[in-house]
N, C-alpha and C positions, 0 to 999 in steps of 0.2 A: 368494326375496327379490329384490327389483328393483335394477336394477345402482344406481340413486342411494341404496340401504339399505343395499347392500354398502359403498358407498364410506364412507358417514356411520359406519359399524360400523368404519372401516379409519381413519383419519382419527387419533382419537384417541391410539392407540399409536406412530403415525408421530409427532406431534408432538411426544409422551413422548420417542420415542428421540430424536430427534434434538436438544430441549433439553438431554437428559442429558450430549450428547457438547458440547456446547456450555457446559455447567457447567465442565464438567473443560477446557474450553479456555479458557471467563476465568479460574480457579482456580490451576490450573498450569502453565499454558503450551501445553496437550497440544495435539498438531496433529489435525484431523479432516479429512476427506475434504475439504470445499471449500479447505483449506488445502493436502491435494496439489496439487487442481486448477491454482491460481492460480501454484502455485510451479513448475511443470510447465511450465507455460502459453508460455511462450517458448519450449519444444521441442514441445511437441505441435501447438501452431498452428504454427509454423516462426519466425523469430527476424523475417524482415520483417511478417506478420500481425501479433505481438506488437507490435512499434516505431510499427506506423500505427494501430492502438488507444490504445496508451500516449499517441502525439503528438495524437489526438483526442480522447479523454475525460480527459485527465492523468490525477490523482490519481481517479479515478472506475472506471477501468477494473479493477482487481483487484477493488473492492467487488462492483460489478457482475457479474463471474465467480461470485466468493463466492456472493454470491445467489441465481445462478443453480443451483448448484450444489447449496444447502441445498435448493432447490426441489427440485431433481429427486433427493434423497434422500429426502425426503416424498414424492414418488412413486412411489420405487422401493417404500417400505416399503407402501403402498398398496397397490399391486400386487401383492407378493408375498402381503397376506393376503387379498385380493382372491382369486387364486387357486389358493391354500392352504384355500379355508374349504370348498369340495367335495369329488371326486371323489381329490384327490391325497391331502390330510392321514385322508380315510379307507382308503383303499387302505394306506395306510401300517400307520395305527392296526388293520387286519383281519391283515396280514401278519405286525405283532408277537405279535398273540394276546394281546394284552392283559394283559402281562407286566406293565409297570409303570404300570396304571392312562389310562383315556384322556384325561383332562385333563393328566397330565402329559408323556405324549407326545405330545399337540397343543404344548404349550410348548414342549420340548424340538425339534420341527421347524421351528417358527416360530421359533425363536432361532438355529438352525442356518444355515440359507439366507440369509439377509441379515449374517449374521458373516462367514461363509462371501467372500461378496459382496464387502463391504468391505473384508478384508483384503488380495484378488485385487487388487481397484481401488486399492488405498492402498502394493498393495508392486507394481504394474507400472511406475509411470515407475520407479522405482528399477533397476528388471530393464531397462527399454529404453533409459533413458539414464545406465549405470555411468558414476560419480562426478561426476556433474552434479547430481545431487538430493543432496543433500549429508544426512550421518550426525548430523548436529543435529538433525534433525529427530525425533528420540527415537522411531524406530519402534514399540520393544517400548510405550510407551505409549500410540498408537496403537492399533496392536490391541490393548489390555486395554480403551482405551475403547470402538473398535468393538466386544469383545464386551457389555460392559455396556450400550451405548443397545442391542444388538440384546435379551439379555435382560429388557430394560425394555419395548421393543414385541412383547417375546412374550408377557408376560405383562400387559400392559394389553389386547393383540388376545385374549387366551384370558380374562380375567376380561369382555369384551364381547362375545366372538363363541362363546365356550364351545366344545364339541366338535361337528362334524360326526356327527347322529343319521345313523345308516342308515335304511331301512323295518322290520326285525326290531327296532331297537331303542324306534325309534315304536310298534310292537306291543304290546312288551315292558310299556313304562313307562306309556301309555294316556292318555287324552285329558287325566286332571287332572293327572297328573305333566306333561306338557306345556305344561299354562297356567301353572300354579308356575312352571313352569323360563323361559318366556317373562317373566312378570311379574317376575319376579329379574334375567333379562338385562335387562329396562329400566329397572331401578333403576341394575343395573351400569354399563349404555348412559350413562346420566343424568350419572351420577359420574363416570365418564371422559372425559366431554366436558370437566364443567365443570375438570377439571386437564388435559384434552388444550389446552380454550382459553390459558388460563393458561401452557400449554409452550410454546403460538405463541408470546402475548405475550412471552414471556423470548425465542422465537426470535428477532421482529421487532425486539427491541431491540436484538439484539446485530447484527442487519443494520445496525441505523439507525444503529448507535454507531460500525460502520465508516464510513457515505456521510458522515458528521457528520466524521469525524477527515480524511475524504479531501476536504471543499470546499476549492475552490480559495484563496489565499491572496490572488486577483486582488479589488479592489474597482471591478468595473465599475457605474459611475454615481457612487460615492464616492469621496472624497480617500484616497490609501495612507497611512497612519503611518509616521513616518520609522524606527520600530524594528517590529515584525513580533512580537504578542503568542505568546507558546509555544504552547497551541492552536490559533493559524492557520498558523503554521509549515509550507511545504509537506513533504509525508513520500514519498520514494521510497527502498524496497530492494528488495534482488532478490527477495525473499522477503516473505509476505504479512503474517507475523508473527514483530514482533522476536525476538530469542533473549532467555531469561533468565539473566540471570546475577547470581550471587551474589558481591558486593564483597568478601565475608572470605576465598573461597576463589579471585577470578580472579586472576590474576598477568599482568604484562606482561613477556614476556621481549625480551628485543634482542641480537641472535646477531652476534657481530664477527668478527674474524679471529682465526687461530689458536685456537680455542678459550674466546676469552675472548667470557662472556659477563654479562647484568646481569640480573638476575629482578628488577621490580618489586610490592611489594605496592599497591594501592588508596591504603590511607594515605600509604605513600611518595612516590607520587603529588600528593596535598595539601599534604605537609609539604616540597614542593621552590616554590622563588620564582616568583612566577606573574602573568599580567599578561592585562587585561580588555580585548577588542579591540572594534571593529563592525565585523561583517563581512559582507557579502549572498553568500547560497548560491545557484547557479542549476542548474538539471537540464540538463543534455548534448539531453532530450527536449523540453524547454520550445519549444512554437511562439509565432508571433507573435500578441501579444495575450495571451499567455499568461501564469498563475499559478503555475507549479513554479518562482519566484523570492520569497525574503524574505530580510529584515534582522535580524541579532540581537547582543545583545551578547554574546561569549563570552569564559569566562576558563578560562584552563590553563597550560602552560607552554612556552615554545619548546624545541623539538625538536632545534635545534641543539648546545644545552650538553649534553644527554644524550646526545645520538652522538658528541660530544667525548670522552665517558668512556671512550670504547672502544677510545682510542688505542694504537697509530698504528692508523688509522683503513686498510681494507683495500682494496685494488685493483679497487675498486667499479664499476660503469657504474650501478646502479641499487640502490634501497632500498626493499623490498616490504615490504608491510605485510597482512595475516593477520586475520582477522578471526573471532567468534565463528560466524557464521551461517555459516562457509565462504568470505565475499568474500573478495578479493583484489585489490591495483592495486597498481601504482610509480611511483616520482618518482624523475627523472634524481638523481644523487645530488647535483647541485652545486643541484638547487632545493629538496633535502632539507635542506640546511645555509643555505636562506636564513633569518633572522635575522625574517623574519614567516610562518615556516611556525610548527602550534604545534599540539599534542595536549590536546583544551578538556574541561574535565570540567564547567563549569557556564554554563546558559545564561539569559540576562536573568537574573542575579543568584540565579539557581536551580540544583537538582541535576540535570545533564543528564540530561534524559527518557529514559527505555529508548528511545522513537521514535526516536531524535535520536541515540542510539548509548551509551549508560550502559552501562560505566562511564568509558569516554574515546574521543573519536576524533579523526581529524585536520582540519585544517581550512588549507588551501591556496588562499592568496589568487590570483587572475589564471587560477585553473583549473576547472571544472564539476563540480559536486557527484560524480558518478564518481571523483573523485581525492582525495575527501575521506572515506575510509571509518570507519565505523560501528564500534563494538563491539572495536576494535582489542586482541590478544592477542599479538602479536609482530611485530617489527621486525628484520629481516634484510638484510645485503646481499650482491647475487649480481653477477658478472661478466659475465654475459648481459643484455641488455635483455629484462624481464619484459614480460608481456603478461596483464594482469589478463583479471578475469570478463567483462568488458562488452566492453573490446578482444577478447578471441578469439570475440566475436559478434556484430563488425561497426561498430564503434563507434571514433572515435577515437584512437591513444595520447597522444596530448600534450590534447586537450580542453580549448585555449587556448578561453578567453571572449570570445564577439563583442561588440563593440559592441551594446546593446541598451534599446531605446525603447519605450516602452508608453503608451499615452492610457486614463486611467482614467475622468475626467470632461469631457466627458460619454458616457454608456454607446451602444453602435451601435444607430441607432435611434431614438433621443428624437425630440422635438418643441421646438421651441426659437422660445421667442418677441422682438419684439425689447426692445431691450437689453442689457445687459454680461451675457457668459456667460463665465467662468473656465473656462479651459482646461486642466486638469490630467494629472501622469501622473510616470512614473518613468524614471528611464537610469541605464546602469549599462555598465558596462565592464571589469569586474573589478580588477586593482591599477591600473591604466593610468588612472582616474580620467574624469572629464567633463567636457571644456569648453566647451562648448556645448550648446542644445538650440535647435532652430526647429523652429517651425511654420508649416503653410500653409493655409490655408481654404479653398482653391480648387481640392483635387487635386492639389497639386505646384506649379503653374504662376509661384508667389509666395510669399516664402519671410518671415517675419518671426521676430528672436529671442526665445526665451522667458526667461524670470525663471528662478535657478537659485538654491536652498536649497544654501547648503555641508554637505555631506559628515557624515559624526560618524566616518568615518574612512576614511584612504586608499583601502580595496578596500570601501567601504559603495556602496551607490546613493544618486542624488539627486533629489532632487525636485525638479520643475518646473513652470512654471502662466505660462498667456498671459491678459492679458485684451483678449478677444474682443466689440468691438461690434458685433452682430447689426443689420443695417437695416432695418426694413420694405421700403422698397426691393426688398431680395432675394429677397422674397417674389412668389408659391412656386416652392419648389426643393427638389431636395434636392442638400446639401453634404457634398464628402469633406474630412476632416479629416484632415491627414497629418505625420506627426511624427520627426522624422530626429536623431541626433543623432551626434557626433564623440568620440573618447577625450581623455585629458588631452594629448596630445601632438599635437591637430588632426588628428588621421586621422578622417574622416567615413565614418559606415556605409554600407556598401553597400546600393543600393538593391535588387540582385539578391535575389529571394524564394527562398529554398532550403528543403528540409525539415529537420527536425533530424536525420535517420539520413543521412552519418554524424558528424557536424563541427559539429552544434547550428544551428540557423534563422536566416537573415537575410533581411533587408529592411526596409521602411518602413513603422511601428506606421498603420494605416488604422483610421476609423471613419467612417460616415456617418449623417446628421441631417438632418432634416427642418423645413423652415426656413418655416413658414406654414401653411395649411391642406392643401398638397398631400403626397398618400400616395407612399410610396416606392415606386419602380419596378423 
């Protein structure tokens, strides 16, 4: 058989298995191999490799692993029945003596070697980086799925590829038992494709449902909305896929001093007095220009009167917080007890989304979504200054929010003809507010103030918009478009460009434009 017959004969049963395991991960949560990878991915590449991905593909860059990942599990299963369908699975099959039939010990080796495979792959970062890979990640379900998509492509690869004839068996069975059995396997051949295609399709969907969930929340070329719809929402965890959890059986506990402590149920949760904010989330990673920033309205309840309950309240430096998926971070205790810190259960008017941290999490005005954790399960205070996930690799502890400018319209790049062209874009500064935005048309050189959209609340962003008369005159050029803006208290951002690892990005939001018929340079 010709290596492109082999492949097309191999194809099928890969794409089988590897939908299967991807059933059971939109189904139950169950993690699969590209989900080690991605969750790994910050020790295996090293944590600065990680960091300059993250800051250049944002939200794109885990997809992307993913993918790549599923890819080359489709290939591995390729491969192995690629070279399983000769000399090995009959040596095998001769050595058993044909105890239990050789159809089913062709199944039985082709399910073996690739379970075998995956579970190696699926339980090694665990073995190389103890207590990093964290124990949510429901191993023993894991390997039941690795064996099940393995058993799914051993038996779609052996009802396609059937057993490895010797020449004694070719003998044996004779020229028409031959063509029967050929004409059967291209029936079989036939039928397997058409559910191998169909396993793709379910595969590629569940890619494209990730790249779809991770576009950026940036609208370059379009005006931003001053609230940030829940599916544009930017989405960063440490972890590729959220944790599930079950609202009747999670409980939030808050561990105080001397032993006293408060277990929250869900409902309890609800049924305490709660108050609807807007408030703009920004990632610690987010560069300039960038879209790991949006606006949302959130309601929950301030966290202050709950740690009040715990009185007298203990000899604290810090107030950790615990999460489902393993995260972890702290807040100085005295910015634990601010009066707009606050644990949000529902967001734009909705049930906070598992993405978004379901069944509650925190939400800390003036500090970088790193300090606002997800999936919150307990509430602790320790005498030592803590040092969450992200601080002990390299990141931050205080993750104070810089001053930060963005130009959304027009996108870098345009053509711009003359007349009035609206200038748009967003600033934001965490609780510290906005009092200014300028803009310059000229590279810096000339500064003019922009129109400012008030607020929908103290720690929200705000919108901005210049109108820009373009002159024939200017024409051709091309124009950088540069946009700076100051906190509520006149401090202007610095123009110094930084990377976001370790203390989040600064500098001046830049775009350039093309002002006539001349191409950019």
């Amino acid at each position: 058989m010709s290596a492109r017959g082999s492949l097309c004969r191999s194809l099928p049963g890969a794409f089988a298995a590897v939908a299967v395991s991807l059933v059971f991960r939109r189904a139950y949560g169950t993690p699969v191999l590209a989900d080690v990878a991605v969750d790994s991915a910050p020790f295996s590449l090293g944590f600065g490799a990680f960091a300059f991905l993250l800051t250049r593909l944002e939200g794109y860059a885990k997809p992307l692993v993913f993918a790549g990942v599923v890819v080359a599990q489709i290939a591995l299963y390729a491969v192995i029945s690629m070279l399983m369908d000769g000399d090995v699975l009959r040596r095998w099959i001769r050595r058993s003596g044909g105890r239990l039939g050789e159809a089913l010990q062709a199944f039985l080796l082709r399910a073996a070697l690739p379970s075998f495979l995956l579970i190696v792959l699926g339980l090694l970062p665990g073995a190389l980086y103890p207590g990093r890979i964290t124990a949510e990640k429901q191993w023993q379900g894991y390997a039941l799925v690795s064996l099940l998509a393995s058993l799914t492509f051993a038996a779609v690869t052996t009802a396609v590829r059937g057993v490895p004839a010797g020449p004694a068996r070719v003998l044996r069975d004779g020229p028409a038992a031959q063509a029967g059995a050929t004409r059967r396997q291209f029936v079989t051949t036939s039928v397997a494709w058409v559910l191998g295609v169909l396993a793709l399709g379910f595969t590629g969907k569940q890619v494209l449902d990730l790249f779809v969930r991770a576009t950026r929340a940036t609208r370059a070329g379009r005006p931003t909305p001053a609230v940030t719809p829940t599916a544009q929402f930017y989405v960063v965890s440490k972890d590729f896929s959220p944790p599930r959890v079950d609202p009747d059986t999670w409980r939030l506990r808050v561990d105080g001093s001397s032993g006293r402590t408060l277990v929250l149920t869900y409902d309890d949760i609800l049924a305490r007095p709660s108050k609807t904010v807007f408030l703009t989330l920004e990632c610690i990673s987010n560069r300039l220009q960038g879209g790991l920033i949006s606006n949302a309205a959130w309601t929950g309840l301030p966290l202050a009167p709950l740690l009040g309950e715990l009185q007298p309240l203990p000899p604290a430096r810090s107030v950790v917080f615990r999460s489902q998926d393993g995260y972890s971070d702290s807040l100085p205790l005295e910015v634990a007890l601010r009066d707009d810190v606050m644990l949000a259960y529902r967001m734009n008017g909705e049930t906070l989304p598992v993405e978004h941290g379901f069944p509650l999490r925190l939400l800390v005005p003036g500090r970088y979504g790193m300090k606002n954790p997800k999936w919150i399960t307990q509430i602790l205070f320790t005498e030592k200054e803590y040092f969450g996930y992200w601080e002990q690799r390299g990141w931050s502890q205080e993750a104070h929010v810089h001053t930060f400018c963005r130009i959304d319209v027009p996108a870098d790049g345009v053509e711009l003809g003359e007349g009035t062209v609206r200038v748009q874009g967003v600033a934001f500064a965490g609780d510290r507010g906005i009092s200014r935005v300028e803009l310059s048309t000229d590279g810096g050189q000339t500064w003019r103030e922009a129109r400012l959209v008030p607020p929908l609340g103290p720690a929200a962003w705000v919108l901005w918009s210049y109108e820009w008369d373009v002159r024939a005159s200017q024409a051709p050029q091309v124009l950088e478009i540069v946009a700076r803006a100051a906190d509520g208290g006149g401090r202007a951002q610095t123009a110094t460009e930084s990377e976001p690892l370790p203390n989040g990005a600064t500098g001046y939001a830049r775009v350039r434009v093309r002002v006539g018929p001349a191409g950019l340079t």
